[in-house]
Every structure is written in structure tokens, then in C-alpha cells.
N, C-alpha and C positions, 0 to 999 in steps of 0.2 A: 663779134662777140655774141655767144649766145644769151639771150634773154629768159629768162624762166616763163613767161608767159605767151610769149611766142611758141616754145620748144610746145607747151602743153597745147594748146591753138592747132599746132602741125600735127600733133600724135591721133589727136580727135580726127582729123583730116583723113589724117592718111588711113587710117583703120576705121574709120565711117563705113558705117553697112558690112563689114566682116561677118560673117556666119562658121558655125563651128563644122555646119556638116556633120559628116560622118569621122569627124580628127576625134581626140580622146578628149573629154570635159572633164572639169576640173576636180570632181570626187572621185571620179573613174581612173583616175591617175593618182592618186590619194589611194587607192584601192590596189593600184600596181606597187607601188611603194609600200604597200602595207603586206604583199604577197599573195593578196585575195585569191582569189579562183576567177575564173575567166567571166562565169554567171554572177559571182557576186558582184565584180565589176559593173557587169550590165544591169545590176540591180543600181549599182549607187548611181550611175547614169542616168537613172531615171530623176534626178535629184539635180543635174548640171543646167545651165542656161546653156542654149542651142543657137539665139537668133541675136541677142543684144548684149554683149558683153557690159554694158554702161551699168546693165542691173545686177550685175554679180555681186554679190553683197563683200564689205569688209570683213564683216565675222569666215565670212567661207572661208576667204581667201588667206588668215588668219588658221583656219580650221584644217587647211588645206594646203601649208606653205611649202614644204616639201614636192608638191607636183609639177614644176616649175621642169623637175628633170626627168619628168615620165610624161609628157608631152611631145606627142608625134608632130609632123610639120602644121598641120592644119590648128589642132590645139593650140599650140605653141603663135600663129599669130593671128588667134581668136586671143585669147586672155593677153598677151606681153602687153600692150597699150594701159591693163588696167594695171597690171604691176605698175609699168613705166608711173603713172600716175598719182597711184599709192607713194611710190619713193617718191615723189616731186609732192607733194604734201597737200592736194588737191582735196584727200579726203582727212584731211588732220582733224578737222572739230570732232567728225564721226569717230576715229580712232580714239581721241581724246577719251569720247562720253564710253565708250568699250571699254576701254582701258581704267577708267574712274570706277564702272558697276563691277572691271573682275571679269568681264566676259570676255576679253582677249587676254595675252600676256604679251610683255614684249620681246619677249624670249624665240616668241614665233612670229615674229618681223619676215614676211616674205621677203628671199634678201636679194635683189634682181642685179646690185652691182657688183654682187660675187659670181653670180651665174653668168653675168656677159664680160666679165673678166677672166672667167675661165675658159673663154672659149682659147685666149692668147697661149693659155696653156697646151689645150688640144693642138695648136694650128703651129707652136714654134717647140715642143718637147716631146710630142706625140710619135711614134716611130712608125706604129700600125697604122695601115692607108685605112685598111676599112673602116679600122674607129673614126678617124679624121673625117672621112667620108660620112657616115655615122651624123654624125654631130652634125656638121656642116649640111647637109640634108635637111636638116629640120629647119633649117632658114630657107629653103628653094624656092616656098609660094610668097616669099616676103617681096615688095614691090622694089625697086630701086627707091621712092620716097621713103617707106617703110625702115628700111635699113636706115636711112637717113635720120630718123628718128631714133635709132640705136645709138648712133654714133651722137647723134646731138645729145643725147643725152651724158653721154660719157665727156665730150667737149663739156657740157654746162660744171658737172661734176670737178676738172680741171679748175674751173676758172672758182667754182666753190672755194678749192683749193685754195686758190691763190688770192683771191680775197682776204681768206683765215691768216693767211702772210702778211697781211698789211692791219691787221687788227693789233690795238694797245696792248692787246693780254701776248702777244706774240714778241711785239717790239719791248717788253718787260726782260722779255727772257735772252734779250739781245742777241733777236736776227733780225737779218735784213730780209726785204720781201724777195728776194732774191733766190733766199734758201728754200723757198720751195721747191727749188731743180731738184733738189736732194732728200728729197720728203720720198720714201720708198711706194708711196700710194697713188704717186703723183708723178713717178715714173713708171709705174702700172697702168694708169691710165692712158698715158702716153702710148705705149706700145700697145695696148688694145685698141687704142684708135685707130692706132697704121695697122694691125694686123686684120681690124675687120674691112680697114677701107684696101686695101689689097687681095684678102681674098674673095670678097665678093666684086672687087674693081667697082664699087661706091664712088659717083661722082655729083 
């Protein structure tokens, strides 16, 4: 079983000391999605954390939730630890006092468990190799632990699940904990699990 406190424990682990490099930071991808010009980009990059993903702020990423899919492979496992994060509610009081003054919405919830849900879609209805290819590529500098962090994440999300099955406000509505096999998000998960731990052969 995965444990919520454990899972955040391992992601800090495994993505300790990550550097962005030269990959695309997180305005700068904000800037591709926006259709910027190539220079403005490099302007807003002057604006991204480079060396410590821990201090990226909530507002950015908030300001910035769309860059999630304009993130090259190095971007992409510079910042995913701090998503991971954000959804595991590590930063919840900070959001909280954002979300109380109006400076965030939640409309713009970075939404990390659709974007690695969607890989399932790439990797099991995708027909073009190159797109598959494509996608898949942007995980290549991810460690074998790293992935693992992926997937534990989606494992925790499951058992979420299936907790909410064994809740009073559930058994009101007379199911058994059971019926979570049949809950359509929770057979999403399911197959995202076995399709990242197969294509990357995650062990």
C-alpha cells in the first residue's frame, strides 16, 4: 500500500538536486502555449527557476498551469516532482491563503492526473509512431526511481479511490466497497498504471 507520506519522502528523493539546464522553464512554456515568438520566449525565461525547483512558487505554477504540455524532456523532470506535490497537498495552507486573497483561481488547478493519464491515451489509441515517440521522449532523462514516483503516485490515487468506497456517505447510497471496480476513473487508473509500467519496463 502506498502511504501518502512516504510517496512525498521518495519524490523529494528521487528529484533532489534536478537542474533545468538548458530544457524549457516554466514561463517559457507558458510563452509556447501562448504562441509567443521565439525572443519573447527567451525574455520570459528570464523569469523561470533554473537550479531548485522547491522554490517555484505556487502562484507561478498557478499562472502557468497549461505548461505542463510544452515542456521538453529536461523541463518536464525539472518541474513534475513540484506538480506531483501540489496534487498531494503538501502546499495546501499556501494555496489556501491564495486562493482566500483572489490571487489564484481554482479554475487553474495544475491538473497532473490528467496529463499522466493521458499518456494511456497516446501509448493504447495513438496510431502515429512519431507522436508516440514524441510524448514518450520527454520521459527519457527520467531515472528508473523517478518513474516510480509516477506511478506511485497513480497507485496512491487508486487506493484514494477505494477508501472513498468504504466511506458512510458511499454506503448511503448502497454500494459495496466493491463497486469501486466499476467507478470509470478507477479503471483509468488502473490501465495507466500497467501502460506506464510497460512502456517504460518500470520495475
Amino acid at each position: 500500500m502506498v502511504k501518502k507520506n512516504e510517496l512525498i519522502h521518495k519524490i523529494k528523493h528521487a528529484f533532489k538536486n534536478v537542474k533545468l539546464e538548458d530544457g524549457i522553464g516554466l514561463w517559457e512554456a507558458q510563452g509556447h502555449d501562448d504562441r509567443l515568438s521565439a525572443m519573447e520566449c527567451q525574455t520570459l525565461r528570464a523569469k523561470d527557476e533554473l537550479s531548485d525547483w522547491n522554490t517555484i512558487s505556487i502562484k507561478s505554477l498557478y499562472e502557468c498551469s497549461s505548461s505542463l504540455s510544452f515542456f521538453d524532456a529536461k523541463g518536464l523532470r525539472f518541474h513534475i516532482p513540484k506538480y506531483l506535490l501540489l496534487a498531494l497537498g503538501v502546499y495546501k495552507n499556501e494555496e489556501d491563503d491564495l486562493m482566500n486573497q483572489e490571487i489564484i483561481s481554482m479554475s487553474d488547478t495544475p491538473d497532473i492526473d490528467d496529463f499522466l493519464l493521458s499518456f494511456t491515451t497516446i501509448c493504447k489509441e495513438t496510431t502515429d509512431i512519431e507522436y508516440r515517440r514524441f510524448h514518450k521522449e520527454r520521459f527519457s532523462l527520467f531515472t528508473n526511481g523517478q518513474l516510480k514516483c509516477l506511478v506511485g503516485y497513480l497507485e496512491y490515487k487508486k487506493i484514494e479511490l477505494e477508501d472513498h468506497y468504504k466511506t458512510d456517505k458511499v454506503k448511503e447510497l448502497g454500494l459495496l466497497p466493491m463497486a469501486v471496480q466499476y467507478d470509470t476513473d478507477y479503471i483509468k487508473l488502473n490501465e495507466a498504471i500497467a501502460c506506464w509500467m510497460n512502456e517504460f519496463q518500470i520495475r
